[in-house]
Every structure is written in structure tokens, then in C-alpha cells.
C-alpha angles and dihedrals in degrees: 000000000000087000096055093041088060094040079055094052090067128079085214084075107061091046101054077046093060097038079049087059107047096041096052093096090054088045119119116222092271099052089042088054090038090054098054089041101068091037090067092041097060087028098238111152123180125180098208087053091038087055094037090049099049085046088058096038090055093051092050106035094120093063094051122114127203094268088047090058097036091064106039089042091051090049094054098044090051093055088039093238094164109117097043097043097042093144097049084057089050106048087042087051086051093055100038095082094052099040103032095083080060099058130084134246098277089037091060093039089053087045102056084036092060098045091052109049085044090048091229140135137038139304084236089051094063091042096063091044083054091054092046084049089046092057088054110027090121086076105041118122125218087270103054086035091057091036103058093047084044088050093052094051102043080057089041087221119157108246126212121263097234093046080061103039092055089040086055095045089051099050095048086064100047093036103112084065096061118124134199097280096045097054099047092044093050093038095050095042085055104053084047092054093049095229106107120179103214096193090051093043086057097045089046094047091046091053084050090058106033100042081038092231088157086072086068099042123120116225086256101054084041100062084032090069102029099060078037078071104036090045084057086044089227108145107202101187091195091050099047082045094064086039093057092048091049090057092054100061087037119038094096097073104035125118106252089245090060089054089045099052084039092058095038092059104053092050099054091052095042093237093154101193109164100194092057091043089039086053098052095037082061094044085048105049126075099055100304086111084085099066082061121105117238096251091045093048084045086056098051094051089052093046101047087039088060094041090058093228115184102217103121091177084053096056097042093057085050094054099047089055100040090052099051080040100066112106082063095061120127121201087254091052096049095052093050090055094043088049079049094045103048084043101060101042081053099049098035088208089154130027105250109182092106088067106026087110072068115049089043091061085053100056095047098047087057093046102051083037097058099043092043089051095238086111118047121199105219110219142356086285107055092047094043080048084057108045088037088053094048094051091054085045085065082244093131096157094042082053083044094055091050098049094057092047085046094046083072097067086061157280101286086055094046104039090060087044096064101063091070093060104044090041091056088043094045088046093049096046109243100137083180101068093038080055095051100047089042083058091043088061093037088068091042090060093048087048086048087056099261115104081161091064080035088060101041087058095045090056085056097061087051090054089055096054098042079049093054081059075246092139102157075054092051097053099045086052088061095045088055095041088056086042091064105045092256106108117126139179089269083055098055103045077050085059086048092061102046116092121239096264094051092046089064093056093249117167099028085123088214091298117155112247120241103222089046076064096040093054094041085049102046126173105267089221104165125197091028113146099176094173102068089022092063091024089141101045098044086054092048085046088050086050103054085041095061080035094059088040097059087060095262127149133204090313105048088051092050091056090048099058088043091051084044092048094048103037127086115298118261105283099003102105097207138073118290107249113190104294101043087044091053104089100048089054092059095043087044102045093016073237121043089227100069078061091062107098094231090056092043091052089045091067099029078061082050101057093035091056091035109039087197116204094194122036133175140199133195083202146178130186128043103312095269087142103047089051097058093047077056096048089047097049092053091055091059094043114001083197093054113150104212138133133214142203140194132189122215136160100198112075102193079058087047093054094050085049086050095047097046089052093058096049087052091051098248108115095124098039105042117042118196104199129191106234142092110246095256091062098036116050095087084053098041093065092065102087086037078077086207093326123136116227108270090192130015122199120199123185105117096120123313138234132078083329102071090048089055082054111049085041080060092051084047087058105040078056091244096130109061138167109298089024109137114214117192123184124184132201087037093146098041133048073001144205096210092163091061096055086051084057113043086035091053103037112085093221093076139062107201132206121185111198126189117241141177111275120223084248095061096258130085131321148178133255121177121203118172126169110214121230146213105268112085100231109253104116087063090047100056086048102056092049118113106054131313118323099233123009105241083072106081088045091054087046094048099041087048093056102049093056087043085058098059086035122156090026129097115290124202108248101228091060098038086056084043108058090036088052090051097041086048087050104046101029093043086054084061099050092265109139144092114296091021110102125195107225120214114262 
């Protein structure tokens, strides 16, 4: 700016100007480039020279090379000049493929740079640059190497592996000469792109720290960075320090998008930092809440409200605004406040009966919105956030109301959103509704083409009812269940357990019967096929149904779903080899591994050395695990008095589970519940009557997770001295977080035992006996951040595979992660045969 005011100053100027202009038409390419270079350099920026340049540049664009097109491209990105030089993008797209192996290293980087912040130019375009960066990636500097990868993001086009892998591998080795603008670029582009690099986060976050670029970051390339981390769910705590510090000097002057994305990423990976919280809720406060926009205010409240911050005069400013904020509302927005909402009623962090006029207004303007349409949730999660939010509001038929408008936008939406209203039900007693919305799924399966998956939930609704002591309920369920088509074994061995008088629907007083209203109110899921969806659990369902049939009891069923799991898939006519077996396994152990003979020993030793009364499973699958503890524990002591219960979000797999247990004779003994842990731990002690948890099974997913799940158990007092906890799956996908845990913590004694993988190598087994200190002196110990830093990277790495699990892996990265998690878990005593004895 000061260059070109004194370039102005002088009469010289406005002549070369002049001579520029009429001379354009005569320029070559490179004095056309050169022109608009240095234009953009000094930026300067003329309309007459811009139109005459893209003129010119249009005319020409044959004879351009790529450093022709790198610098004229780069001029006009940086101006913005798109829309109204629409031809000149596209003639300069036509020439990129052929000239840009030409180029050299900053020509391709500029390149790349330009068509993406102008959004122009082909998928095929940017292939060909990829393959022109490829040939010289051993040269590229920090600059070329962040813009390629951002490139890529800002176009949301798909790169090539290899194009990845060697930019990675580059930047590994330069990476000690990043600067502010480079690792926030790369790192962000990265986390878009979904193909994070977790070595080379750490590297780069470790650079941030120790050389203090954060000191230099704008507010942008802060909160850039900040949600590129958050999005890889990697939480750095040197790195957030310094980020947290750096909110502190800076919060003052920061856009109100950049707070918001600030405060939003340190909520979602649990880095509690108060003086960075302290520092935005008194930016926030004093009337400043109403330069936010809705969805950032929206934000704030849901992060502050997670984090259980205790700051009344901050939430009721959040409230007010938010209230007589309302018809700006987006569906994001109103998601994030429901989630808040619901959060901070639950927690009761604040008092908040100065501003619960508010929040009520609140509540009612989304719902009417949503259902109404004025209001539209954007994806499976937020609308999972808002029925889920409802339902912990003690708003059942308001969650009820959503799910039936959301069971529109699909099955995959509807069928996760289930699991929130029949676990509050279940939780609050009213065996009817659960009945009724067991029968209400029931149709939708039949409408979906399974009047097997139809039947399975049905009986469900029967067994609530039975299990409300609700048994004239009960019977005219069934009657109404047959007359529909949807009568299964497991109903029928229902019917065999009703008395006479029960059978013939007495008692009912002229009440309507649930599941009468369930199967008359169907979900309306569209687009369910349940048959091919649940392909693996309806044929182990069929299995342990021939198998009941036959006479057979618990055992006879357990063999049936091995020899199911392990025979040839339906309508294949051969053997099932790994792949083809796969499915089945999952659907069988929840995890294949729990199939392999050596797991399966390990916890039939459990349970034989233990002879646990209460167990409990955060599950999936359809319950094969808990039935063989059962069957274990009834060949020690057929009159063994013990209760069990599983964990599983999916309710058509619930239902299977259920289904399987009645026919084994277990409903009464083993519980099947509908509910991720975090949801259902408060549910799930019900059927304990008092009891603490003997044995606690944990392989319902990994990571950092599992560990928030099994602390929540800690709390609820669930895991008590002489409590025998076993995880699977420890080493791969991994939960490296929760061996820390359970190794450093001198509550547990810890045992790691090696296993067969799913893929035929090593795994992982945990098994830790829990003492009789109550864990605060660990915990006070492993406060303050993470005890060595490879362990965030093992923790972040392991949940983003979990969250693909079961499905394929790559290889490299699957070698990878279990080589890491040997190496630096094994340096700390963790690893099978080294036990970690209680302190």
C-alpha cells in the first residue's frame, strides 16, 4: 500500500499506466503475466488493465507457459476477478493439462493455488497438476507442499493416494521450516479431505509449539487449525495450551466466527482449559452476544453447556438473545441449543430458574419449527442431537413427533433415532409406550420386506409388557401380532407362557392395546430393506430357531449360531471363506474375535474363576457373548441366580438379541436394552436391583470413547472392588486411552493377554480386577494433560479407524497403528504377560 501511494505521487505513473494499456493487445504471454504480477504485487488493481489483460490473455492463451499461466492466474485470484472473466478461466483451464509439466515447482503450486480459490477448473485438471507435482515432490517447499492438499479441499475433489502418501512424506522432511500459514493450510486440507496423516499432525503441532508460530497466527489460521484438529479428533494438549494462550491475548479482536469455531473445538475433544473458557465467556458477556451470528451464539451455548461451565449471568445472556433471536434460527443452530439446553437442565451446572420462561420459548419455537418444516435439521446427527435432547428433556411425545417426521429422510436416520425413545421409556416405566413403539417398528419392518425383522420387534413389545407384569396386555398383543402375519417362534413360546385367562385378553378393561396402535401407526421408514440390510442376523435368528425347535436349549442354540457363523453364506453354495464369513461373525460376537477358540476360553476362564452374578455389555451384535457367560454359568449351578445386561444402539439388532434370549429361555436373566452406554447406564441398573457389576464387558467401539464410558460407569458405582473388567480389540482398532487407564491407575491390576485378530494375526485382550482403593489417588495423578505424548496420537489415530470399524482398512495404516501402539505401549510395561500389579 505504501509502495503504490508513493508510485502514485509521482506523474511518471499515470503515464507507464497509459503506454501499459495501449500496448496490452501487442504483449507476449509473459508481459502479459508480468504485467498482472506486479499489479497484484503493489495491489493495484484497474479495471480498464484487468479487461484489457484477460482480453489479451484469452487471445493468446496458446502461447502461454506455466509460468505464464501461474502468474496471471495467481493475479487474478488474488483480485477476485472470476465472474466477470469467466473466458479467460476457462482458456487458462484448457491449457493447464498440456504446459504444467513444463512448469516448475512454484509454477505448479500457484497454479493449483489460483483455480482453487477461484473454484474453477476440472477434476481432470487437478489431476494432471497432481501428476506434474508427483514427478517433482522431492523439491517441493512447505508452501507448494500446503497449497496442493488446500487446493484440493477448497474444490472437494477426491486426491490420489499416491499424490497424499509422497506429500506426506515431504513434508515430514521439511517440516521443521513450516510457518503459520503452511501448517494450518496443510493441516486443515487434511482433516477436509479425510485423510489425516497423524504422525505428521503431531510433528506439525509439535513445530507450532516449540518454534511459537501460534504467536504469529491470524484468528483465521487459528480456528483453521484449531476445528483441523478437532475434526481429526486428535487432542494435542501442548498444542491447545498454546491455543488457549493464544485466546487469551487475542480474544478481543477476534470475528465473532473465529470465537465461535474456537469454542466449538475445545468442547468436542474435552480439552477443559479455564482460562481459555474464562477468556470468551468475558468477551461474550455485556451485550457483545448480539454481533454473533445465530449459529455462533448457538455454538457457544452448546459448548459452555458441555463443558458444564458454571457462569449463571453467561447463560442467561445466552438465553435472552437467543429467545428474541429465534426466527433466525437455522436447523444447525437449533440442534446446538436443544443438545445445550437439555445439558444444562441435566447437569444442573447453573441455576437456571431466573431464565427458564426462556429456555422454554425456546423449546417450543424448534419444535413447532421442525415439525412444521420452517426449521430443517441438516444430517442423521443433528437430528439424532434433537430427538436425543428431547427425550432427556422428559419430552417423550415431542421426540416422538420428530422421529416420525425424521423417519421420512430414511432408514439410516430413523433407525439411530430410535434408540433415544424406547430407552427413556424404558427408563421411566411405561411398558406401554415402549409396546407400542416396538409394534410401530415392527410394521415398518414388514413395510421394509421382512416380516421376519417385523416379527422379532413385535415380540419385543410382548416381552415389555410381560415384563410390566401387564400380562391381558400382553395377550391381546399377541392376538394382534398373529393377526397380522407377524408371529414368530419367540411368539409362540410368549403365548406358552401366558395363563388361560390371559390368553383370552381378560382384564384389558376396554383399553386400547398398544401394539393394536403401534401396528396401525407404523414408521413410515422409506427406503428400508431389512432383509438384505440385516441379512446375517435374520439367518442366525433362523439358526437358533430350527435350533429351539429341535428341542434344544441354550446350548443347542449356541452351536447353531457358531456352525451359522462359520458355514457357507445364504445362496452361495460354497464354504464361507473370510470375507463371506465376516458378517455373520459381527452380527454373531458383536466382534469376530469373541468367535476365535482362544477369546472365547479367555472369558469362559472368567466366568469360571469368577462365577459373576451381574454382568454387563456395552454390546453390539446380536448378544452371542452374553449367552454363552449364561450358558457357562448354568453348567456350574443350573439354579444360578444371576442378571445380565447388553448394551446396543441398533434396535432392529436388539430385537434379534431379544428374540434369541426367549427362545433360550433367558428373558428374565439376560436383558438386551436399546441405548448407547452413555445413555444407558442409568437404565441399565435397573435389572442389577442394588447390585454392583461382578463383571463388565466392553467392546462396543474403542478410543477415547470407550474410556468416557467406562469413567461413567466409575462414577454411576458400577465398577467396585473384585469387579472384573475385560476389553477386546485393545491393540486394533485400539483403545489405547483405556489401558493407560486401567495400567496407571492403582485401582486396577491389569493383565493384557494376546489373542487371535479377525484378520488371522495378533490381538489384544484386557483383563483388569478392580481393588480396593477408589481411585483417587490416580486420578489425581493423571490429571493435567496426557502422561507421555504419543498418547494422544495413539488415541486419535484409534478413533478415527473405530469410526469406519467394521469396515475395510487400508493395510499400510492398519500395520502401521499396531506397530506404534507395540512400540510405545510395550516401553511402558504394556504388553501381554506383563502385568501391572496394584499399587
Amino acid at each position: 500500500g505504501s509502495s503504490l501511494a508513493a508510485l502514485k505521487a509521482y506523474p511518471v505513473w499515470a503515464t507507464l499506466l497509459r503506454q501499459v494499456l495501449e500496448c496490452t493487445d501487442r504483449l507476449e504471454p509473459r508481459g502479459l503475466s508480468m504485467v498482472a504480477y506486479a499489479c497484484a504485487k503493489l495491489g493495484y488493481d484497474d479495471e480498464r488493465l484487468r479487461e484489457a489483460l484477460a482480453a489479451a490473455g484469452v487471445q493468446r492463451s496458446a502461447s502461454f507457459g506455466a509460468m505464464d499461466i501461474a502468474k496471471i492466474c495467481w493475479s487474478f485470484a488474488k483480485f477476485e476477478h472470476v465472474e466477470q472473466a469467466r473466458d479467460f478461466w476457462a482458456a487458462m483451464a484448457e491449457q493447464v493439462p498440456n504446459k504444467i509439466h513444463d512448469g516448475k515447482v512454484n509454477d505448479a503450486s500457484m497454479i493449483a493455488w489460483s483455480f482453487a480459490t477461484a473454484e474453477v477448473g476440472s477434476e481432470s485438471m487437478f489431476r494432471e497438476i497432481a501428476r506434474a507435482i508427483l514427478a517433482m515432490v522431492d523439491e517441493l517447499p512447505p508452501q507448494s507442499l500446503s497449497n496442493i492438499l488446500w487446493a484440493y479441499a477448497m474444490m472437494r475433489f477426491k486426491p490420489d493416494p499416491a499424490l497424499v502418501a509422497s506429500v506426506c512424506h515431504r513434508a515430514k522432511a521439511v517440516v521443521a521450516d513450516f510457518v503459520e500459514f503452511d501448517v494450518s493450510n496443510m493441516t486443515w486440507a487434511m482433516a477436509v479431505l479425510d485423510c489425516v496423516d497423524y504422525e505428521l499432525f503431531a510433528r506439525i503441532a509439535d513445530h507450532t509449539v516449540k518454534k511459537r508460530l501460534w504467536l504469529r497466527f491470524a484468528a483465521g489460521g487459528a480456528s483453521q487449525m484449531a476445528w483441523a484438529f478437532a475434526s481429526a479428533r486428535f487432542a494435542h494438549v501442548p498444542l491447545f495450551d498454546a491455543l488457549a494462550d493464544y485466546i487469551c491475548r487475542h480474544v478481543a479482536v477476534f470475528d465473532t466466527q473465529h470465537v465461535a469455531m474456537l469454542t466449538w473445538t475445545f468442547s468436542v475433544l474435552h480439552m477443559k482449559v479455564p482460562t481459555a473458557y474464562k477468556a470468551i465467556a468475558t468477551f461474550a458477556k455485556g451485550g457483545k452476544l448480539w454481533g454473533f451470528r445465530p449459529d455462533e451464539f448457538c455454538c457457544i451455548f452448546w459448548a459452555f453447556a458441555r463443558a458444564g461451565w458454571q457462569d449463571e449471568q453467561l447463560f442467561w445472556d445466552m438465553s435472552q438473545v437467543a429467545s428474541l433471536r429465534l426466527d433466525e434460527l437455522t436447523g444447525d443452530g437449533a440442534a446446538n441449543l436443544l443438545s445445550g439446553i437439555a445439558a444444562l437442565r441435566l447437569e444442573r451446572s447453573v441455576d437456571t430458574s431466573g431464565f427458564d420462561r426462556e429456555l422454554d420459548t425456546i423449546l417450543d419455537f424448534i419444535l413447532q419449527a421442525l415439525l412444521t418444516g420452517k426449521l430443517c435439521l441438516a444430517d442423521a446427527d443433528a437430528t439424532h442431537l434433537a430427538i436425543r435432547s428431547f427425550c432427556e428433556l422428559g419430552r417423550l411425545e415431542d421426540a416422538e413427533a420428530l422421529l416420525r417426521q425424521a423417519a421420512g429422510a430414511g432408514p439410516s436416520v430413523a433407525i439411530r433415532c430410535l434408540a433415544p425413545p424406547l430407552l427413556t421409556a424404558s427408563r421411566c416405566g411405561d411398558a406401554g409406550y415402549v409396546a407400542r413403539l416396538w409394534a410401530a417398528l415392527a410394521a415398518a419392518a414388514r413395510q421394509g420386506g421382512s416380516g421376519e425383522l417385523g416379527a422379532a420387534c413385535g415380540s419385543c413389545a410382548v416381552i415389555a409388557l410381560l415384563g410390566s407384569g401387564d400380562a391381558a396386555a400382553a395377550a391381546g398383543a399377541l392376538q394382534h401380532l398373529r393377526g397380522a402375519g407377524l408371529a414368530n417362534a419367540a411368539v409362540e413360546r410368549l403365548a406358552s407362557r401366558l395363563d388361560a385367562s390371559a390368553a383370552n385378553g381378560a382384564g384389558m378393561g376396554g383399553r386400547a392395546n398398544p401394539v393394536e396402535e403401534g401396528l396401525a401407526n407404523g414408521l413410515p421408514l422409506s427406503g428400508l430393506q431389512a432383509g438384505s440390510a440385516y441379512g446375517a442376523e435374520l439367518r442366525m435368528l433362523r439358526a437358533a430357531e430350527v435350533a429351539a425347535s429341535s428341542g434344544g436349549g441354550l446350548e443347542a442354540i449356541l452351536h447353531a449360531l457358531e456352525a451359522e457363523a462359520s458355514g457357507p453364506a445364504e445362496g452361495s453354495g460354497v464354504a464361507a471363506g473370510p470375507s463371506s464369513g465376516a458378517a455373520a461373525l459381527v452380527a454373531l460376537a458383536g466382534l469376530a474375535a469373541l468367535a476365535a477358540p482362544c477369546h472365547a476360553q479367555l472369558l469362559d476362564q472368567v466366568v469360571a474363576n469368577r462365577r459373576p452374578s451381574v454382568v454387563l455389555e456395552f454390546g453390539r451384535g446380536i448378544g452371542y457373548t452374553v449367552l454363552r457367560i449364561a450358558a457357562r454359568l448354568l453348567q456350574q449351578n443350573p439354579d444360578a441366580d444371576f442378571r445380565v445386561v447388553t448394551l446396543q444402539e441398533d434396535p432392529f439388532r436388539t430385537a434379534i438379541a431379544q428374540n434369541i434370549v426367549e427362545l433360550a429361555g433367558l428373558t428374565g436373566r439376560v436383558f438386551p436394552m436399546v441405548g448407547s452406554p452413555s445413555d444407558a447406564l442409568a437404565a441399565a441398573q435397573g435389572p442389577f436391583e442394588g447390585h454392583s457389576v461382578d463383571l463388565l464387558l466392553l467392546h462396543a467401539g474403542g478410543g477415547t470413547a470407550l474410556l468416557r464410558d467406562f469413567k461413567r460407569a466409575e462414577v454411576a458405582g458400577l465398577v467396585r472392588p473384585n469387579c472384573i473388567v475385560v476389553a477386546d480389540q485393545v491393540l486394533f482398532p485400539g483403545a489405547p486411552r483405556l489401558l493407560w487407564h486401567l495400567h496407571a491407575s492403582p485401582r486396577y491390576r491389569l493383565e493384557i493377554c494376546s489373542v487371535p485378530a479377525p484378520d488371522g494375526g495378533e490381538g489384544w485382550a484386557a483383563v483388569a480386577e478392580v481393588g480396593d482403593d477408589d481411585g483417587s489417588a490416580g486420578a489425581a495423578a493423571m490429571q493435567g494433560g496426557d502422561p507421555f505424548p504419543e498418547l494422544s496420537l495413539l488415541a486419535a489415530e484409534s478413533d478415527r479407524l473405530w469410526q469406519h470399524w467394521p469396515g475395510p482398512c487400508p493395510p499400510k495404516l492398519a500395520d502401521a497403528l499396531v506397530a506404534r501402539m507395540r512400540w510405545v505401549l510395550g516401553r511402558r510395561g504394556l504388553a501381554p504377560g506383563a502385568a501391572s500389579a496394584r499399587k
